[in-house]
C-alpha positions in Angstrom: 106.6 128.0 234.5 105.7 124.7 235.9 103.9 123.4 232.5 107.8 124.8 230.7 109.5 122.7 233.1 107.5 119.6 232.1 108.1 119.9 228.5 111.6 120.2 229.2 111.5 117.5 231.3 109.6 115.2 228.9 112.5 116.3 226.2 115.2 115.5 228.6 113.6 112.1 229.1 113.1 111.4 225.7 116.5 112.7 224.7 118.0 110.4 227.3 115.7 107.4 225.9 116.9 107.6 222.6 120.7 107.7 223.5 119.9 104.7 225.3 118.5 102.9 222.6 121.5 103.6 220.5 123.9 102.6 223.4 122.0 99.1 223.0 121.4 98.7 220.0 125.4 99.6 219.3 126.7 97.0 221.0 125.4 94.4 218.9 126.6 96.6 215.6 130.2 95.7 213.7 131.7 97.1 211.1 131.7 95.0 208.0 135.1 95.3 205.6 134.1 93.2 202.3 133.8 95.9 199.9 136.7 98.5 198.1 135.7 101.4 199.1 133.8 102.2 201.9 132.9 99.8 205.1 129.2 98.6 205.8 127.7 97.3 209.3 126.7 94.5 210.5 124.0 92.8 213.5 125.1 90.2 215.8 122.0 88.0 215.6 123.7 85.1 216.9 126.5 83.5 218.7 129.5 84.1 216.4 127.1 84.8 213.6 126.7 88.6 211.9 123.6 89.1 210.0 124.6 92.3 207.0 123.6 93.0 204.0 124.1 91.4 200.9 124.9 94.2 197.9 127.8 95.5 200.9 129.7 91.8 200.1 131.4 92.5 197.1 133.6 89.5 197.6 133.3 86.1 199.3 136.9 85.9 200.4 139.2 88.2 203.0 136.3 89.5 204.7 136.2 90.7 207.9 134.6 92.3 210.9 135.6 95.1 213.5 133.8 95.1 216.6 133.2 97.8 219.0 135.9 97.5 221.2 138.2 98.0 218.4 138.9 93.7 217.7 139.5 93.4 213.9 138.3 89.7 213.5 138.3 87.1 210.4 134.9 86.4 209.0 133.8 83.4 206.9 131.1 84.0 204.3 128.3 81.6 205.2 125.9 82.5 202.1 123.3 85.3 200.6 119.5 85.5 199.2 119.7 88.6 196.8 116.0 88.8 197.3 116.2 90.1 200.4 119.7 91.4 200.0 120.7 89.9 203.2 124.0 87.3 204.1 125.6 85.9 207.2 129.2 85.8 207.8 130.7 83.9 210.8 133.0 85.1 213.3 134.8 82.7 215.7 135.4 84.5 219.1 133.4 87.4 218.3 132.2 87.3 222.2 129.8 90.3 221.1 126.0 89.9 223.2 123.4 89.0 220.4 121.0 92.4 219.4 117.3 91.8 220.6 114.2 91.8 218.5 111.0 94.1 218.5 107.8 92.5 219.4 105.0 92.7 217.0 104.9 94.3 213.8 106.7 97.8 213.5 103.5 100.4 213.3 103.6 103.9 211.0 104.6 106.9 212.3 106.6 105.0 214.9 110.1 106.7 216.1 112.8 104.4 215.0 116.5 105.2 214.9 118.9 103.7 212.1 122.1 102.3 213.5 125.3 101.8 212.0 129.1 101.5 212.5 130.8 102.2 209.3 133.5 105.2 210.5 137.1 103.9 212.2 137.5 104.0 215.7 134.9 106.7 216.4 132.0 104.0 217.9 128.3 103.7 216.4 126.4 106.7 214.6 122.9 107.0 214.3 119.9 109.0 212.9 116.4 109.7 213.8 112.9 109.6 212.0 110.1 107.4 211.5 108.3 104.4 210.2 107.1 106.0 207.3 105.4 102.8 205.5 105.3 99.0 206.0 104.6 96.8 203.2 105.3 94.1 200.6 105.8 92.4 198.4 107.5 94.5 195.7 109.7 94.1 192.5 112.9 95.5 193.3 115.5 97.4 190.8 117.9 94.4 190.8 115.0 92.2 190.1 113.8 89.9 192.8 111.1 90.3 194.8 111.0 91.1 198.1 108.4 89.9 200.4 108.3 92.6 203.4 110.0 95.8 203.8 109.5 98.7 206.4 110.6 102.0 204.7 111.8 105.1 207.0 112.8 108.9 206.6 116.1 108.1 209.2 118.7 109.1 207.7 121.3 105.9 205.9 124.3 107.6 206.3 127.2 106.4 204.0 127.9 102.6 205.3 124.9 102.0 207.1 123.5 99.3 205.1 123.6 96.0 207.3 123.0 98.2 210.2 119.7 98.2 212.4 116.6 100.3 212.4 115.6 100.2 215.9 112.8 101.3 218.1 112.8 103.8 221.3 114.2 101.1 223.5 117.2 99.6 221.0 115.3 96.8 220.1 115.4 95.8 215.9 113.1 96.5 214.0 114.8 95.3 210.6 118.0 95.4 208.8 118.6 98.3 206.8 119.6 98.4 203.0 120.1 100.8 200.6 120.8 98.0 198.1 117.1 97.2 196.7 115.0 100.3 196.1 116.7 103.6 194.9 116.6 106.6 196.8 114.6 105.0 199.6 116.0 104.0 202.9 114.2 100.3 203.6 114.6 97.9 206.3 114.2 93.8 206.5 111.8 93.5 209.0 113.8 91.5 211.9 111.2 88.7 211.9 111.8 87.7 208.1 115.8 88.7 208.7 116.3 86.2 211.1 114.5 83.4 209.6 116.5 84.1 206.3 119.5 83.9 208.3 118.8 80.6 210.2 117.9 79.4 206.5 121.2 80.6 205.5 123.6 79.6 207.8 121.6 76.0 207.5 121.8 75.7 203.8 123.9 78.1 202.5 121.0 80.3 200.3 117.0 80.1 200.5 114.6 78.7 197.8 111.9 80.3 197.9 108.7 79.2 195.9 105.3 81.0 195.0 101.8 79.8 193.8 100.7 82.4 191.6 97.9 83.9 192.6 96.8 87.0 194.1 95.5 87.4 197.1 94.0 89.4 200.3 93.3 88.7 203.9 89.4 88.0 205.1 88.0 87.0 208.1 86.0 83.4 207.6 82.6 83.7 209.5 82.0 81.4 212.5 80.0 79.4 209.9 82.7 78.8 207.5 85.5 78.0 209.4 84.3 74.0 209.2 86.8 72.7 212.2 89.8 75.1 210.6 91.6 76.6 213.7 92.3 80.2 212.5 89.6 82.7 212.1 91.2 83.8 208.6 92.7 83.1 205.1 93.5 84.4 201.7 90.7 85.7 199.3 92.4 84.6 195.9 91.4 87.7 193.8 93.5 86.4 190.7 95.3 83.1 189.5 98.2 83.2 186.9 97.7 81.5 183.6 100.2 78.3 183.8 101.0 78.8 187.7 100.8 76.1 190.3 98.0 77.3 191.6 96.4 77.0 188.2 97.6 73.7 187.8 96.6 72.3 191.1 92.9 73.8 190.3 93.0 77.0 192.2 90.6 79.5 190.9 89.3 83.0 191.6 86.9 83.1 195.2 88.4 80.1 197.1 89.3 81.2 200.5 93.4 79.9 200.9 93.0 78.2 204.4 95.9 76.2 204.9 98.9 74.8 202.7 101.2 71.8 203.9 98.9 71.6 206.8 99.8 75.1 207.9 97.1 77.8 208.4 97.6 80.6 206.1 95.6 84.2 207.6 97.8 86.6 205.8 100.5 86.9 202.8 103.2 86.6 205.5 102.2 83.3 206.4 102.1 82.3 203.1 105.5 83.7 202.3 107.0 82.1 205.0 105.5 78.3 203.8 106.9 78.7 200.1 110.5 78.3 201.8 112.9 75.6 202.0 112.3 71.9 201.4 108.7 72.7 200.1 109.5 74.1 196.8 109.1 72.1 193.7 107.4 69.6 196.2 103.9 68.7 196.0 101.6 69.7 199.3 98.1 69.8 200.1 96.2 73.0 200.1 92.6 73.7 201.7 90.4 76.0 200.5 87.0 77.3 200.9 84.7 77.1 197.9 81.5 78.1 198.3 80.5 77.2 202.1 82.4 73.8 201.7 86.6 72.8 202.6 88.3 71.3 199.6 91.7 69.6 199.6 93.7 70.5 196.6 97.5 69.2 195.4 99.5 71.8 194.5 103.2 71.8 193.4 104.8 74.7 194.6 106.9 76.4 191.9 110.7 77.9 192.0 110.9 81.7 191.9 113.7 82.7 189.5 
C-alpha cells in the first residue's frame, strides 16, 4: 500500500507541476488577431514587445493583440524573417510580465508542454509530449533555411503557432510554428527567437549570410590550439564551387577557428556570426591547416 501511495503521490506532484508551468508560461501568452480566419498566439519577450509567428501575419495593418485579462490592444507590426518564420509586433501599454527562458539547450525525450491562447475568453490551452528531436539546419517547404529547430509530439492545436513550447517549470523552450515543415509540430529554439527579435525590432528584418561550406564540430588537441581560447572548431568536410569560402581560399581539412575575431566551436556559433552588419562585408577567418593558424579574408555572402 505504502509503495501505491507513492506513485500516486509522485503523479499528484507531477500533475500539480505541470499545471503550474502552464499557469506561467500563460501569462506571458496573447492572442494574436492578424489573420481571417482563425487567431494565433503570441510571447511577450519584451516590454511592450510580442514575439509570434510569421506565416500567422497575413497582413501588416489592423493587427492586434488580446491579453489574458481580456484587454484587446492595438499592435504595430515591427517586421518578419521568413526563415525562421518569426515577427515582432509592438504593443504600447501591454503591462503583461515578459515569459522567461530555458537554460541550456532543450535535451531529447525531455517533457515540454506547448502553449497557446487562440480560443475567446476561455484563458490559455495546452498539450503535453516531448522533445522528440533537436536539430538544424534544414530546407524548409517555403524555401528558406532554417538554422535550428526543436521538433515535438505536443500537440499544436488549431492557433497555437506563435505560442510557446515550454519545459516542466514554464520556462520557453522555443516558439512554435506550424508554418515551415508540414505535418510536424517545430519550435524556434528561444535562444535564436530572441536574438531574431532584438534583430528585428532594431532593423526591421535580418540578413543573414553563409560561407558555403560544410562543416562539423571537433575538439583541437592541446597542441593545436596555438594561443586560440576555445578548445574547438569546425572540421570543413566540403566547400561550394564559387562560395565565399571558396573564394577567400577555404578548402577541405582546415579546422574553422574563428571568423570576425569570434571563436567558432559549433554551427550555432557560426550561424549566429553570418548576421547583421557582417554580410557582404569582408572579415578575417582563422583556420587550422595542417598544425599551423592561418588568417584568411573572406566576404561573407547574402542568403537569398
Amino acid at each position: 500500500m505504502d509503495n501505491v501511495k507513492e506513485g500516486s503521490d509522485l503523479l499528484v506532484a507531477l500533475s500539480d507541476g505541470m499545471a503550474d508551468a502552464v499557469e506561467k508560461a500563460g501569462a506571458s501568452v496573447v492572442r494574436v488577431n492578424g489573420r481571417r480566419r482563425r487567431p494565433a498566439s503570441g510571447v511577450v519577450y519584451a516590454r511592450n514587445a510580442v514575439l509570434t509567428a510569421s506565416h500567422v501575419l497575413e497582413r501588416e495593418e489592423d493587427l492586434s493583440v488580446v491579453t489574458g485579462d481580456g484587454r484587446t490592444l492595438p499592435a504595430r507590426f515591427a517586421g518578419r524573417d521568413p526563415s525562421s518564420d518569426l515577427a515582432v509586433l509592438a504593443v504600447e501599454g501591454l503591462e503583461v510580465e515578459a515569459a522567461t527562458t530555458a537554460e541550456g539547450e532543450p535535451r531529447i525525450g525531455q517533457l515540454a508542454l506547448a502553449v497557446g491562447s487562440p480560443g475567446r475568453g476561455e484563458g490559455p490551452r495546452a498539450s503535453l509530449g516531448v522533445v522528440s528531436s533537436v536539430g538544424g539546419p534544414m530546407r524548409t517547404w517555403r524555401g528558406p533555411r532554417l538554422e535550428r529547430y526543436i521538433q515535438t509530439d505536443a500537440t499544436p492545436y488549431p492557433g497555437f503557432s506563435g505560442g510557446p513550447l515550454v519545459d516542466a517549470r514554464g520556462n520557453v523552450l522555443g516558439i512554435m510554428t506550424m508554418g515551415i515543415a508540414r505535418g510536424a509540430a517545430l519550435a524556434i529554439p528561444a535562444g535564436l527567437a530572441w536574438r531574431v527579435a532584438r534583430t528585428i525590432e532594431e532593423r526591421g528584418s535580418v540578413k543573414r549570410g553563409y560561407l558555403g561550406i560544410l562543416s562539423q564540430p571537433v575538439q583541437l588537441p592541446d597542441g593545436q590550439r596555438l594561443g586560440l581560447t576555445q578548445g574547438g572548431g569546425l572540421l570543413v568536410v566540403g566547400v561550394e564551387e564559387g562560395s565565399p569560402a571558396a573564394r577567400g581560399g577555404l578548402i577541405i581539412g582546415d579546422i574553422l577557428a574563428t571568423l570576425d575575431g569570434q571563436p567558432v566551436e559549433d554551427t550555432e556559433d557560426l550561424l549566429v556570426l553570418l548576421t547583421g552588419e557582417r554580410v557582404r562585408k569582408e572579415v578575417p577567418v582563422k583556420v587550422v591547416r595542417g598544425g599551423e593558424l592561418r588568417e584568411l579574408r573572406v566576404t561573407v555572402g547574402e542568403r537569398g
